[in-house]
N, C-alpha and C positions, 0 to 999 in steps of 0.2 A: 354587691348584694346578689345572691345566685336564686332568682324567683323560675323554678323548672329546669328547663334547660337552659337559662339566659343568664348572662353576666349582667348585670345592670351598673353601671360608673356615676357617682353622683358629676353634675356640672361640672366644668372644671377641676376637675378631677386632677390629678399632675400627671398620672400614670397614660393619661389620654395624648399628652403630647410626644410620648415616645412609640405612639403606637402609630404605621403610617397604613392606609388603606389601599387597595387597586381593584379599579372595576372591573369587570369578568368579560371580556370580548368573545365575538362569538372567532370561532376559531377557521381560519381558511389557508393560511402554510407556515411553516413553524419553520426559525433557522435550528439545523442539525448539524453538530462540529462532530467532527471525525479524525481520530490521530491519523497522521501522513507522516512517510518520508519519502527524501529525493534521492534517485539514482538515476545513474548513466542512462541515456538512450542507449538498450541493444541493437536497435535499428539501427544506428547510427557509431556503433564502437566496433573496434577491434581490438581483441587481445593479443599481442604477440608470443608464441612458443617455437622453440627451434624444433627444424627438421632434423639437423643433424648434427651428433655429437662436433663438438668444438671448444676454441679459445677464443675468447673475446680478447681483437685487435685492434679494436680501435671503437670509439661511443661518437655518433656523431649526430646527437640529440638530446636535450633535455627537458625534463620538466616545463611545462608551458612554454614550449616551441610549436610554434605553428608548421605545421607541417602538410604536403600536398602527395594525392596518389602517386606512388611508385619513388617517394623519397626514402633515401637510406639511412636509416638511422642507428643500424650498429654493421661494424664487420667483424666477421669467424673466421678466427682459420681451422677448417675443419677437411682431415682426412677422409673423412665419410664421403663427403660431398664431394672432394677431389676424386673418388671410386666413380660417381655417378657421373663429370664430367669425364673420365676415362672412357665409360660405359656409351658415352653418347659418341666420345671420338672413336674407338671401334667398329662402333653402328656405322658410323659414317666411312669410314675405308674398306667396311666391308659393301656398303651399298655399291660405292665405288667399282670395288671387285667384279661385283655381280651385276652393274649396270655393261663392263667391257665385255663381258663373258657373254653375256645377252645379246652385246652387238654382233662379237666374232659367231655365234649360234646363228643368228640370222642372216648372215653373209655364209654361213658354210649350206644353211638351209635353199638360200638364193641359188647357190651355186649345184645345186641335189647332191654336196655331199657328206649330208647328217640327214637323220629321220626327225617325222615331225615328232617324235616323242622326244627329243635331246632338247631339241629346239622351247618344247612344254616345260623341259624340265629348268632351264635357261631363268625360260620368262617367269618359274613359280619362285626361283632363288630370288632372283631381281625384286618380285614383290614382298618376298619376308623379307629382306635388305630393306628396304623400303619402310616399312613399317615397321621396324625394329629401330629405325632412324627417327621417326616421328617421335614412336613411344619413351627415346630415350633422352632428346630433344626439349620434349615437351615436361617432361620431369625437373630437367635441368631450367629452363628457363621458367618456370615454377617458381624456384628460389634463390633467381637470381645469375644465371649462368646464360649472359648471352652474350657472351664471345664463342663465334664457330671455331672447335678445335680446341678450345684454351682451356688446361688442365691447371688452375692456379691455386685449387683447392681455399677461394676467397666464396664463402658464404656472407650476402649480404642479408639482412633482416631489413625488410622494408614496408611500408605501410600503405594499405589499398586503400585507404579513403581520405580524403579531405579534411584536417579537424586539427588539433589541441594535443601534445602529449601532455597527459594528465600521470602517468604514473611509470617509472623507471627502476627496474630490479635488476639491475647488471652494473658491472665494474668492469676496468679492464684487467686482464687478466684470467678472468672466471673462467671456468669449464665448465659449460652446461651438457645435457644431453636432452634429448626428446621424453626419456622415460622418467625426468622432470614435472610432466608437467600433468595436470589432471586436477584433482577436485582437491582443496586446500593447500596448492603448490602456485603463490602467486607467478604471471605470466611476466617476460622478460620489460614487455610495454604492451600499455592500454593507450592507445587512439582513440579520441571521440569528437562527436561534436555539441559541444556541450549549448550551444545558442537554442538547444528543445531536451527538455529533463520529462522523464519518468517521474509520476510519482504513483504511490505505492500504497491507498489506502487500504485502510481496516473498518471495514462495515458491520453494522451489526445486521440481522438478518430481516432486521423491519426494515433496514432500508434500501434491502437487492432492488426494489420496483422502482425507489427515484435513483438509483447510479445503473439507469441502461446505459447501453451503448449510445455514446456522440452526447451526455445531458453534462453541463456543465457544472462547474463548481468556482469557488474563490477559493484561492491557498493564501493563507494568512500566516507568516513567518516570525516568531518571535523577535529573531534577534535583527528584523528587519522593520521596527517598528512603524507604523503609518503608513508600509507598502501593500500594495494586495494586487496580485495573480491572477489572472483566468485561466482556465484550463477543461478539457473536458474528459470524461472517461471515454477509453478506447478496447479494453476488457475486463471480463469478470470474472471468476473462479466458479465452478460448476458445482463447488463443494465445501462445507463448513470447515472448518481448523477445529479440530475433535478438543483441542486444548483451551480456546481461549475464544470459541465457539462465535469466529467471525470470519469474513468472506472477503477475501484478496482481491481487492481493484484496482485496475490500473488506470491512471489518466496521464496525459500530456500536459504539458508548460513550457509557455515563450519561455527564454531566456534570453533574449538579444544581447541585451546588458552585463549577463553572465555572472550578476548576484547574486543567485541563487549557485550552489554547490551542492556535490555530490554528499550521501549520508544525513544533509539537516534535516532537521525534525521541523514539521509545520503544522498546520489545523487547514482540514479541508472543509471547508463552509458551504452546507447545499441548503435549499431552499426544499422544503418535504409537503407535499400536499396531503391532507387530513380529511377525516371525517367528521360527518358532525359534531358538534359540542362547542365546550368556550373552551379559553385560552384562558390561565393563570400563570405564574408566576409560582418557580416550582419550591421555594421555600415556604411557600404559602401552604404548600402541604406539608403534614403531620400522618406521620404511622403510626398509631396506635393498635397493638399488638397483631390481627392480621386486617385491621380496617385503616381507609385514607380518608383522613378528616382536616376539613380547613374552617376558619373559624369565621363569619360574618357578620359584619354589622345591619342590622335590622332597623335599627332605629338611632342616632347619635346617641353613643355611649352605651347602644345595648349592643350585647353580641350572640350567638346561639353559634353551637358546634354544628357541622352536617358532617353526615358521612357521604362521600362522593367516588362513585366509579371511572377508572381512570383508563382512557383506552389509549395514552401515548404520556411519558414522562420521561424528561430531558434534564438536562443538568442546566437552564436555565428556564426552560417553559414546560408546563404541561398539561395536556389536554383532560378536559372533565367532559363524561359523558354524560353522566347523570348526577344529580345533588344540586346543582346551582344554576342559576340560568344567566342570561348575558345582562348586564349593567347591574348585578350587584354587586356589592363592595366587599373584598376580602382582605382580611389582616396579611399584608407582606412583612415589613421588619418587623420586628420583635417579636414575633408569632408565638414563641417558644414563650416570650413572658404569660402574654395572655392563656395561652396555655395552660401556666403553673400556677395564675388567680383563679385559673376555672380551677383546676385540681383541688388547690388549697380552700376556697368555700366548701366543694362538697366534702373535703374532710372532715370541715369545722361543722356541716352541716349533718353530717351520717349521727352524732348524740344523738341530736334533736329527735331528728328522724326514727333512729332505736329505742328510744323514752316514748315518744309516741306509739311506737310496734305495739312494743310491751305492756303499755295504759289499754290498748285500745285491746292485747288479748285477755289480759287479766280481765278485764271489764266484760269483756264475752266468757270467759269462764266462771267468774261468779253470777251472772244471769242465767246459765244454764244449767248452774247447782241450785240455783232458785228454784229455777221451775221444777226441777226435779223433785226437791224435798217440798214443794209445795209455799212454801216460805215467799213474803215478798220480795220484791227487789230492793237489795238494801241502798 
């Protein structure tokens, strides 16, 4: 029976046992799930790309090989590089050169019979010998050339940090070159260590203030049911994504266990501090056309619509600022029925309503031509 704005349910009613209630809390921090995914530590990875054009001669690494700084894990035979240990053996017999020349300069200087400008000129050879030695030295030993003298044109590829090969793009045989490699051209090996992940939330912009820097979060993994993660944010992005109008953050995750994997998809779960108002349960709200209305029981079996301001709304809780206050009860399931009993009375009831309009103007129209024509009221 719809008496005003109120649904009224006689006793026992049947339709009352499918409708279930929740009292309105006042509201102090709401859980906010946020899509996540994991990626490599860059901190902690290396991508390998060759220095210099070659033949891969040998692979001596694979996929989830543990591997340690300065371990080899492919060989090149590459002419390139056999030019740059040439380049350093040169350096080096010319240092040579110009370290004896420097000697006989100072012994002839010793002697008074060179000027001290030969003798300048001696010691300035001797230092570009010198540093032309370092320079070429330290190129070669860069990627792998540390045999003094040794022109073997063998390029090793080797890995500077401590970790895991996770990822292998070579065969033997292959020719690679340097000008290989860049943006969309995967690298020959990726090293990491995967026991601390990246992950890679997407925030919406209410929530820049709880993911500062160092505030923690729960990462909860689908296909890892009943586990959950700690982890905390470590950056933020300065800037919205003009597309999908949310804000890139970064956090950290243990892995010790090394369950978790690169690319999965997870839900990062933070704890969001609010303002005032209550807490409902966000099925409990209804949008009717541009207003948010949830429906309350008043009285057992009666209910009345409110319209209620909403200063935060989530895909399971959300905050009411104004319309309800804390420990009253509002329709959570079936909401949507109670809904379409309220709808369906005022339909049944707009006759009524119309029949009455229309009585009550005719009835003021003929009193007015009454008194006009002077005539009683019939």
């Amino acid at each position: 029976i719809l008496q005003g704005e109120q649904l009224r349910f006689a006793p026992n009613h049947p339709q009352l046992a499918l409708i279930s209630l929740v009292s309105a809390t006042t509201a102090q921090a709401i859980t906010v799930d946020l899509p996540a995914r994991m990626v490599w530590n860059e901190e902690r990875t290396q991508r390998i790309y060759p220095a210099f054009a070659g033949r891969v001669s040998a692979i001596q690494a694979d996929v989830g090989q543990a591997v340690n700084a300065g371990s080899v894990l492919a060989q090149l035979a590459s002419p390139d590089f056999g030019m740059a240990q040439a380049d350093t053996a040169k350096a080096r017999a010319d240092a040579r050169l110009s370290g004896n020349a420097l000697q006989r300069q100072r012994e002839l200087f010793d002697a008074g019979i060179v000027p001290r400008k030969d003798l300048d000129q001696a010691e300035a050879d001797a230092s570009r010998a010198l540093a032309e030695v370092q320079r070429a030295d330290a190129r070669t030993r860069m990627y792998g050339g540390h045999e003094a003298g040794s022109v073997n044109q063998a390029l090793a590829l080797s890995a500077s940090i401590k970790g895991v090969v996770v990822e292998r793009n070579l065969n033997p045989g292959q020719e690679v070159r340097p000008d290989q490699s860049g943006v969309g051209v995967p690298p020959l090996f990726v090293v990491t260590d995967p026991t601390t992940l990246w992950v890679q939330i997407d925030a919406r912009e209410s929530e820049v203030a709880t993911l500062r820097l160092g505030a923690p979060f729960e990462l909860i993994v689908p296909t890892l049911p009943g586990q959950k993660f700690e982890g905390r944010v470590t950056a933020a992005a300065d800037y919205i994504d003009p597309i999908t109008r949310s804000i890139k953050v970064r956090g950290l995750v243990a892995n010790p266990a090394r369950l978790l994997k690169a690319v999965m998809l997870a839900t990062a779960r933070i704890q969001r501090n609010i303002g005032p108002g209550v807490l409902v349960p966000s099925r409990s709200v209804a949008l009717q056309g541009a207003k948010n209305t949830v429906l309350v029981q008043v009285q057992p079996g009666v209910f009345e619509a409110r319209e209620v301001q909403l200063s935060y709304q989530g895909p399971h809780g959300s905050v009411v600022s104004s319309g309800i206050a804390a420990g009253e009860l509002v329709v959570s399931d079936n909401m949507l029925l109670l809904a379409r009993e309220f709808r369906n009375a005022k339909n049944e009831a707009q006759p009524l309503v119309n029949a009455e309009r229309k009585a009550s103007t005719a009835a003021a129209a003929a009193t007015a031509t009454a008194a006009a024509t002077g005539q009683a009221k019939p």
